[in-house]
C-alpha positions as CSV (number, residue, x, y, z in Angstrom):
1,X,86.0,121.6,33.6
2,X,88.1,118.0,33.6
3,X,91.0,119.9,35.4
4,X,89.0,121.6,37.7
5,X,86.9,118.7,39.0
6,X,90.5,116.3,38.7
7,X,92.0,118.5,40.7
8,X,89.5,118.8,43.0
9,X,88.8,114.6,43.4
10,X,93.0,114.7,44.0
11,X,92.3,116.9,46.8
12,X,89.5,115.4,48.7
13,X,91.4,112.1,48.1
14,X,94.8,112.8,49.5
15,X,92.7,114.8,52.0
16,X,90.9,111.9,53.0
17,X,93.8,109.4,53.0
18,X,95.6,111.9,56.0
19,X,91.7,111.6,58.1
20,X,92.1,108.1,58.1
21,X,95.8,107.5,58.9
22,X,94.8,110.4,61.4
23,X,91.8,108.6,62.9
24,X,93.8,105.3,63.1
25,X,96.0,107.1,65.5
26,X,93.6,107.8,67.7
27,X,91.2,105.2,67.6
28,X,93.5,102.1,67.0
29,X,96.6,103.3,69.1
30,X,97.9,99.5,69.5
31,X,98.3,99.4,65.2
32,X,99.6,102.7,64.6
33,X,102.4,101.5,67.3
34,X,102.9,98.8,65.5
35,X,103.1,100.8,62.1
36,X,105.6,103.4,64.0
37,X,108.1,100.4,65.3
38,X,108.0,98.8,61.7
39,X,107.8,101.4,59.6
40,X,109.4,104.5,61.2
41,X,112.3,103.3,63.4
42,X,110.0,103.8,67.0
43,X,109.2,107.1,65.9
44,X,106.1,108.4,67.5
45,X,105.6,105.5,69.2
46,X,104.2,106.4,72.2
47,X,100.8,105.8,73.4
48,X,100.5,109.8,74.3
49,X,102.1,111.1,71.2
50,X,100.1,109.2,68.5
51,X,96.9,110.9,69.1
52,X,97.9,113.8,69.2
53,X,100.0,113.5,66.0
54,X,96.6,111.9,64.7
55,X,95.0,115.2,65.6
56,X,97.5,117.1,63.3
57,X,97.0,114.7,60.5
58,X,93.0,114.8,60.7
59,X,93.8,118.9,61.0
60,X,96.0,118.6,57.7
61,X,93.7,116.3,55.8
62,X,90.7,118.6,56.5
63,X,92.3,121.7,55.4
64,X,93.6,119.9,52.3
65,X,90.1,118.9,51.6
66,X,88.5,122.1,51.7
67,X,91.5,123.7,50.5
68,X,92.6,126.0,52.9
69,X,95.7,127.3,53.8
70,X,97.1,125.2,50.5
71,X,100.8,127.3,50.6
72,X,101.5,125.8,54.2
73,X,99.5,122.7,54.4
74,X,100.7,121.3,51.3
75,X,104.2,120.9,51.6
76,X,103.2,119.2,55.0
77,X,100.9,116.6,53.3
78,X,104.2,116.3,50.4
79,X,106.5,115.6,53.9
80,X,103.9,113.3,55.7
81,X,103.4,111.6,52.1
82,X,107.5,111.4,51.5
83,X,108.0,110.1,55.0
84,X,106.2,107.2,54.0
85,X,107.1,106.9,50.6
86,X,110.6,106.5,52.4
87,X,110.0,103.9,54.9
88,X,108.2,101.5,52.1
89,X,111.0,102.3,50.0
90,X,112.0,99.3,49.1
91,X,108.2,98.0,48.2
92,X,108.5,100.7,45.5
93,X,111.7,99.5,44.5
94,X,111.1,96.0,44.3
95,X,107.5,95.3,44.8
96,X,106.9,92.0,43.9
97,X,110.2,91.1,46.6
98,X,112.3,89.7,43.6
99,X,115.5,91.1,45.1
100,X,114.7,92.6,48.2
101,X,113.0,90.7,51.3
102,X,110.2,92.0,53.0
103,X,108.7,93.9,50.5
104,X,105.1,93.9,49.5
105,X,103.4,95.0,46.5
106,X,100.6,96.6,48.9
107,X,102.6,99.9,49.4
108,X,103.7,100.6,46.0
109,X,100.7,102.8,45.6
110,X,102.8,105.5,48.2
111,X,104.7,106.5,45.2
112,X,101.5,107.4,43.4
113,X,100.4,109.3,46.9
114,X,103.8,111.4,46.5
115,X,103.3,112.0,42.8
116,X,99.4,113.0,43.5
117,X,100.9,116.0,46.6
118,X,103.0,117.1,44.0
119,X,100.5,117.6,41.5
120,X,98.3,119.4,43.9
121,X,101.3,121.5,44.7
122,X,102.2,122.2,41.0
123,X,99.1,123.0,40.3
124,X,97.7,125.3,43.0
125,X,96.7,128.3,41.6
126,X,94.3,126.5,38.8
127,X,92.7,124.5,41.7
128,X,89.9,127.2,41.3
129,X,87.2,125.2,43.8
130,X,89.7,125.6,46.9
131,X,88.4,127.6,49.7
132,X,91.5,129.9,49.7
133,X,91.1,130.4,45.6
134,X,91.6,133.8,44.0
135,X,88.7,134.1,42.0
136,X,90.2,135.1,38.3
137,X,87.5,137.1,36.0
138,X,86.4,135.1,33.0
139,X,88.1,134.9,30.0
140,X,86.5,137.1,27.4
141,X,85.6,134.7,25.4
142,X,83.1,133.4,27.9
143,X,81.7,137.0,28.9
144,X,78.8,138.6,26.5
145,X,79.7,141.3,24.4
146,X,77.6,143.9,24.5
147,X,78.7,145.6,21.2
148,X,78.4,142.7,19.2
149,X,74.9,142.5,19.6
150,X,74.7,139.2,22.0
């Protein structure tokens, strides 16, 4: 039951942190610019490109969510997670900006986002409250036995 409902809080989490990096595309255009020519080299930074890449992400973080389509949309929330685990590289690195300027202990977390995709990744088939699950049959332990009397 604790693996079933962990994995299943991972999901809606990392599902929920693509909506709203999704949303702020769309709805905050002038930040997520910002974001694209700090972060990511001018990548995406267009006015007419980041919504619709917001629309992908909100697409992604919905079907992660729910759980749908898991063999496909996960390794795109493990590359949209790595991307950004990249560009705040350095904040993992050196967090507290001891050696490295410009870092910020703020985005440390991203390596914790990356380790949380793989472990939805890693652990896909036991994710058993994902739409797309296979239902497995109960293990007999858990299933009456009708010739031991119970």
């Amino acid at each position: 039951m604790l693996k079933t409902a962990s994995l299943l809080l991972l999901r809606v989490s990392l599902g929920g942190l693509l909506l709203i990096w999704g949303a702020n595309k769309i709805v905050n255009v002038g930040h997520s610019l910002a974001i694209a020519e700090n972060f990511y080299f001018g990548f995406l930074a267009a006015e007419f490109i980041l919504p619709l890449a917001g629309a992908g992400q909100i697409l992604i973080g919905l079907l992660v969510i729910v759980g749908f389509a898991r063999r496909w949309v996960y390794p795109l929330q493990l590359l949209l997670n790595g991307v950004s685990l990249l560009a705040v590289s350095a904040s993992v690195i050196d967090p507290l900006g001891w050696f490295l300027d410009g870092t910020n202990v703020l985005f440390y977390p991203s390596l914790i986002i990356f380790a949380g995709s793989l472990v939805v990744m890693a652990f896909r088939e036991e994710d058993r409250l994902a739409l797309d699950a296979r239902q497995r049959p109960l293990p007999t332990s858990w299933v009456a036995r009708r010739d031991c009397g119970s």
